[in-house]
C-alpha positions in Angstrom: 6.5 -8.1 -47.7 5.9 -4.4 -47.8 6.8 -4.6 -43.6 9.6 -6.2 -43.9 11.2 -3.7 -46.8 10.5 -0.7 -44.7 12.1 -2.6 -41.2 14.8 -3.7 -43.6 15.2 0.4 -45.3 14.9 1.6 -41.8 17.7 -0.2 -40.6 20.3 0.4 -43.8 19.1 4.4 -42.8 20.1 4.1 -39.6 23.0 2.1 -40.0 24.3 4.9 -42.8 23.6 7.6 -40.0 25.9 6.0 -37.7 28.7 5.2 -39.7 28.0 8.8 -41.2 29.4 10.4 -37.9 25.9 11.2 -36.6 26.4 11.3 -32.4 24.1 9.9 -30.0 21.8 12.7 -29.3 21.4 13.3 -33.2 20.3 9.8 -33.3 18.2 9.9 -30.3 16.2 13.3 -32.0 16.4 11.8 -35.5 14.6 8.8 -33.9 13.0 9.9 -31.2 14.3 7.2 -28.8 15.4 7.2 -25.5 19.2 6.3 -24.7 18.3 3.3 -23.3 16.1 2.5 -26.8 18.8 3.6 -28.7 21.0 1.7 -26.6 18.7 -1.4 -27.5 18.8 -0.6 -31.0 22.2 -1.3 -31.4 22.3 -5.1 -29.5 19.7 -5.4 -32.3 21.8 -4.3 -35.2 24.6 -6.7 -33.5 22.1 -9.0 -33.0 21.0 -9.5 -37.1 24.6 -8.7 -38.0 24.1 -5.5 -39.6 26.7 -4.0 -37.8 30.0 -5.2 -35.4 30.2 -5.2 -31.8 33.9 -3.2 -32.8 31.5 -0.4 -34.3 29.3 -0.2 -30.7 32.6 -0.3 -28.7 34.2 2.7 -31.0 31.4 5.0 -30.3 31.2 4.3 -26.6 34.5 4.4 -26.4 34.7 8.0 -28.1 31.4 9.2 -26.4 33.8 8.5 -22.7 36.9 10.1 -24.1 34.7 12.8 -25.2 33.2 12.6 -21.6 35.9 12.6 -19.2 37.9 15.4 -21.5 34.8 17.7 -20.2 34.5 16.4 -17.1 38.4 16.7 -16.6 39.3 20.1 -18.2 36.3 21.7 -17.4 36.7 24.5 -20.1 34.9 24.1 -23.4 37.3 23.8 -26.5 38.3 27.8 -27.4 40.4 29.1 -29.9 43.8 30.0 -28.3 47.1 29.1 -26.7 45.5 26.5 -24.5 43.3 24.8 -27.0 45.3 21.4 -27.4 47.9 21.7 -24.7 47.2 20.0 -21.5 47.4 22.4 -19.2 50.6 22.4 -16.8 50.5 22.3 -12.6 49.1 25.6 -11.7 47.9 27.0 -15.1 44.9 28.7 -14.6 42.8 30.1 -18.1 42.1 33.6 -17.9 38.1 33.3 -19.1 37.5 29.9 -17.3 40.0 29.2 -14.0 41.4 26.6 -13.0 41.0 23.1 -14.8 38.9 20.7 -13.2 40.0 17.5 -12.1 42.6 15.1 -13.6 41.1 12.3 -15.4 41.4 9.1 -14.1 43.3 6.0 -14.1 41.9 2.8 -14.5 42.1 2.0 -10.2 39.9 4.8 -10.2 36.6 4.1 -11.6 33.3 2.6 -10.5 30.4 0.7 -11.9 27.2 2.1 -12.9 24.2 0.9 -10.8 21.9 1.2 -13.7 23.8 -0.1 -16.8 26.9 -1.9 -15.6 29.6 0.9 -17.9 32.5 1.9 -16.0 33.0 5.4 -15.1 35.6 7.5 -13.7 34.9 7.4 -9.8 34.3 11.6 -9.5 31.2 11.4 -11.9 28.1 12.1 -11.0 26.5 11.0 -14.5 26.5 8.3 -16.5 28.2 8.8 -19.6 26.6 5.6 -20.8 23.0 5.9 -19.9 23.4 9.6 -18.8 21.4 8.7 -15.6 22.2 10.2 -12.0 24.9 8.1 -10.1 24.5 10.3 -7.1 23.3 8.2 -3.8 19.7 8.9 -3.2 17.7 7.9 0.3 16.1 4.6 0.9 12.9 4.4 -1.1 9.9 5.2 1.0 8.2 2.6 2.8 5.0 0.7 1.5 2.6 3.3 2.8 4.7 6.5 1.3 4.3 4.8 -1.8 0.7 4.7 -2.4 -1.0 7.5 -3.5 -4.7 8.7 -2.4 -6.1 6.4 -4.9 -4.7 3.4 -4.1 -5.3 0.4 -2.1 -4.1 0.2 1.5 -5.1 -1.5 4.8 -2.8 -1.2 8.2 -3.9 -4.7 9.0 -2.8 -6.2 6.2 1.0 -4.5 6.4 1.6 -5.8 9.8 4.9 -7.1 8.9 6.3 -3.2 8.2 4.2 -1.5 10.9 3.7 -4.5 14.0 1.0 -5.9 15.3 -0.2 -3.5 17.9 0.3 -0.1 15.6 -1.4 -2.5 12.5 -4.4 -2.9 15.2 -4.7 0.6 16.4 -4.5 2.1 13.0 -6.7 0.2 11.4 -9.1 0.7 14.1 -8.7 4.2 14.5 -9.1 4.3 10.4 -12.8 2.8 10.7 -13.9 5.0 13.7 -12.7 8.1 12.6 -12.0 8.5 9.0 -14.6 5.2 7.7 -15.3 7.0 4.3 -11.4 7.0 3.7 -10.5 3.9 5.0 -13.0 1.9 3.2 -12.1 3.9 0.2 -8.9 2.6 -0.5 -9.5 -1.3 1.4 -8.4 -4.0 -0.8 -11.5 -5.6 -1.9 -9.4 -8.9 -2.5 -6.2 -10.5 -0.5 -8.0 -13.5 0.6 -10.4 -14.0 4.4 -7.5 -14.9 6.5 -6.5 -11.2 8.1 -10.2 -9.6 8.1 -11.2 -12.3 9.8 -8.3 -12.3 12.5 -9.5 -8.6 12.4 -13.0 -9.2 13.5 -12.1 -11.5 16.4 -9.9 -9.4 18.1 -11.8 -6.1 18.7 -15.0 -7.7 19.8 -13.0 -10.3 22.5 -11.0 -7.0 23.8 -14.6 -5.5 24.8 -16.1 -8.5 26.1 -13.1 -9.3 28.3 -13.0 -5.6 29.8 -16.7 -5.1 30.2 -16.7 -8.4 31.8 -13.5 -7.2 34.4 -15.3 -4.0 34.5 -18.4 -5.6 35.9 -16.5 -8.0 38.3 -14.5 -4.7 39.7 -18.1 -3.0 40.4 -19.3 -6.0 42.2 -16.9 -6.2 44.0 -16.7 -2.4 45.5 -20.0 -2.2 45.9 -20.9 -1.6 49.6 -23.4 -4.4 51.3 -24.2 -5.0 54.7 -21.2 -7.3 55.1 -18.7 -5.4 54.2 -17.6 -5.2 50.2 -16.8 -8.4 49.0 -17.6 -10.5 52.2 -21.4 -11.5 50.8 -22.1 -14.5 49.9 -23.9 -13.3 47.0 -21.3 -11.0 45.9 -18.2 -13.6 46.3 -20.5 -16.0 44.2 -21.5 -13.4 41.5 -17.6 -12.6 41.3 -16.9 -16.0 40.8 -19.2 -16.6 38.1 -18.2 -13.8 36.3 -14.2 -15.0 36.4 -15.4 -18.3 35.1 -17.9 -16.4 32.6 -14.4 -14.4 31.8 -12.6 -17.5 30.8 -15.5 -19.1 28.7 -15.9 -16.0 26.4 -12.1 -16.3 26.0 -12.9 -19.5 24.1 -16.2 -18.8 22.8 -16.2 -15.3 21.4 -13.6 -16.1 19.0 -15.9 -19.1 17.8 -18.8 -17.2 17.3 -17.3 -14.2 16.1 -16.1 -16.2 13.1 -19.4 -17.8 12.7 -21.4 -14.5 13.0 -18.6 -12.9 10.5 -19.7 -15.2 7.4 -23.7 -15.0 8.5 -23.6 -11.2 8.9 -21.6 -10.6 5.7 -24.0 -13.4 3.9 -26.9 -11.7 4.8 -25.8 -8.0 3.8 -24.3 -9.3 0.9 -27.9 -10.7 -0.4 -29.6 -8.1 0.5 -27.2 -5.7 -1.7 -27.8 -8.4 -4.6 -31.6 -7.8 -4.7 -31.5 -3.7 -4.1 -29.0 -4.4 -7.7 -25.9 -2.7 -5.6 -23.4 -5.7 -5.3 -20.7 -4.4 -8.2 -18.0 -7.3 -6.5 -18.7 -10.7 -5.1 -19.0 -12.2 -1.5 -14.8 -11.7 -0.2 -15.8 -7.4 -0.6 -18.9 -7.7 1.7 -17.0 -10.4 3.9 -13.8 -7.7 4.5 -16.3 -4.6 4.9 -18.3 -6.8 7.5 -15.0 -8.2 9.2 -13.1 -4.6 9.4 -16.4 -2.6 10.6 -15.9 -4.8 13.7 -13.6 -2.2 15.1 -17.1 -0.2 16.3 -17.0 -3.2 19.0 -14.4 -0.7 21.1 -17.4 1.2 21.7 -18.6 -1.6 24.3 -16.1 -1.1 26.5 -17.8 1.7 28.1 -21.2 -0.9 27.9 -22.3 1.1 24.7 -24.6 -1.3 23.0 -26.3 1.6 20.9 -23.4 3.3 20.3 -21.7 0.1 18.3 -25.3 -1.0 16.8 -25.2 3.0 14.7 -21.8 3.0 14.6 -21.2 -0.6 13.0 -24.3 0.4 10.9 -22.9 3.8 9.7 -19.7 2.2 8.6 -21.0 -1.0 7.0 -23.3 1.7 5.1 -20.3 3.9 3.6 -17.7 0.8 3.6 -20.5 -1.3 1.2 -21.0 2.1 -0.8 -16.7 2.1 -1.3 -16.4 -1.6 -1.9 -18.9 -2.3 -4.3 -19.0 1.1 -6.0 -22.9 1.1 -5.7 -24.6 4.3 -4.2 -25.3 5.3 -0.7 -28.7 4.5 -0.9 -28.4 0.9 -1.7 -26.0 0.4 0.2 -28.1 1.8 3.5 -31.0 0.1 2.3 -28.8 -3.3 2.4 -28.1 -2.8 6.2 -31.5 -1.0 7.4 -33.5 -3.5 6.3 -32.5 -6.9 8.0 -31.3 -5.0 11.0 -34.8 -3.2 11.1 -36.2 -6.8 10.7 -34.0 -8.3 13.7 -35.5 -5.2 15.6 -39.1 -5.4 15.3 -38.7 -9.1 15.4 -36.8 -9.1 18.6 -39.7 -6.6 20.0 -42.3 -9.1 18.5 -40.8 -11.9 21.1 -40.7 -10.0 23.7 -44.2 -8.9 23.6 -45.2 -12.8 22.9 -43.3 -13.5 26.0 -44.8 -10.9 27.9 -48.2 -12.7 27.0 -47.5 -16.0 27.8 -46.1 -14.8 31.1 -49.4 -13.1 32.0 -51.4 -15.9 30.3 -49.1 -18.4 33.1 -49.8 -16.3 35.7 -53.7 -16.1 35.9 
């Protein structure tokens, strides 16, 4: 009861303000509103029928006359001859010139694009909402939006930049700047586009090396002549065919290797207590560190194994807002395992060849 007595005073208060004479910007500091609060406070007032729609359209009305007499004289009201007269064709007023321009006619008005109030067509403020009616340039694009803190992935605003400067940008992001880009990666948006992401790098590099290969078998001088041996012509045409069969494979096992790889890391951050997000953060940190596969172009198989490492490291670190050392710990260790396991077979297989041989 006691809340409704003081909405219901507060009303009557302001109510006796308004039809006291008090203006708009008395109201507005009385209040402390906004014009478009106070703006809303009178559709309420309509609204519970404490005061007429007449009353709203009696002080607008007066707040526009008042308005475009500034706008149109240009000269504050001064005691004098002029005060009151309107001023005749070439009158100038010796303190203030020349008048400004005449006041409009109803043809000449326009529409406010924030309110809807009509306003003589030379104004460059609303007298309504008293915002700017002056054209401003077309907003920045999706990227000059965002500030340093904020989430943003080329790749996943290919429909504003295109497909190729999407790809280049996003790769050039995770080579040279991971810390950054990994920083500000959405950590949700669904699998579809990391995953795209993590095919096309890798099948790039296979492709090329493969062509790169073929084009150094084939200028390599033999006895024959280059590319008359038997041996070469047959090596070239295995690795053409071997071209076309990673074009369908690599995609394949790229996607598999994508949820395996990001399984695994993802795990191992769970028991060293750094996985602060679930599985889709690890997956889109694993998928977009799959730019490093560039680096096999120039048949750089250490290079991507550190580089891929370093930025699954710092991207993990970002995404899951663990520390660096859980986060290296989390990619060390199975890799180190792969390693020495990898090493283990090969000396096992080294045995059993010499073991065959005697």
């Amino acid at each position: 009861m006691e809340k409704k007595e003081e909405k219901s005073l507060s009303a009557r208060e302001v109510i006796r303000d308004i039809r006291a004479g008090l203006d708009d910007a008395a109201l507005m500091e009385k209040y402390k509103v906004t014009p478009r609060g106070l703006q809303s406070l009178f559709k309420k007032l309509v609204a519970a029928g404490a005061l007429t729609q007449a009353e709203v359209d009696a002080r607008r009305k007066q707040r526009e006359d008042e308005f475009h007499e500034e706008i149109a004289t240009n000269v504050p009201p001064q005691p004098g001859p002029v005060q009151g007269r309107q001023p005749e064709p070439g009158m100038v007023h010796p303190q203030y010139g020349a008048p400004g321009p005449p006041r409009s006619g109803p043809s000449d008005r326009k529409q406010c694009p924030h309110c809807a109030a009509t306003v003589p067509e030379y104004a460059t403020v609303c007298s309504n909402c008293c915002r700017s009616l002056v054209s401003r340039p077309s907003p920045p694009t999706y990227q000059q939006q965002l500030g340093p803190e904020e989430e943003y992935c080329p790749w996943e605003d290919r429909q504003n930049l295109g497909f190729f400067s999407a790809l280049f940008k996003t790769i050039g992001g995770v080579l040279f700047s991971p810390n950054e880009f990994f920083a500000r990666m959405p950590i949700k948006g669904g699998y579809g586009s990391p995953l795209l992401f993590a095919i096309i790098p890798p099948s790039i590099a296979a492709c090329v090396s493969l062509l790169l290969i073929l084009l150094l078998v084939l200028i390599v001088p033999t006895p024959s002549g280059p590319g008359f041996d038997p041996v070469v012509a047959f090596a070239a045409k295995a690795i053409a065919s071997g071209t076309l069969i990673i074009l369908l494979l690599v995609p394949v096992l790229q996607i598999a290797f994508a949820f395996i790889k990001a399984g695994i890391y993802h795990l191992c951050l769970y028991l060293f207590g750094g996985a602060q997000q679930d599985f889709e953060a690890t997956f889109r940190v694993a998928c977009y560190s799959e730019a490093t596969a560039i680096w096999l172009l120039i048949l750089s198989w250490p290079a991507y194994w550190i580089c891929n490492m370093v930025c699954l490291i710092l991207g993990l670190q970002q995404a899951h807002g663990t520390t660096r050392g859980k986060s290296a710990a989390a990619v060390l260790v199975p890799n180190l395992i792969c390693f020495c396991g990898g090493i283990g077979l090969q000396m096992l297989g080294g045995i059993a060849t010499s073991l065959a041989a005697r």
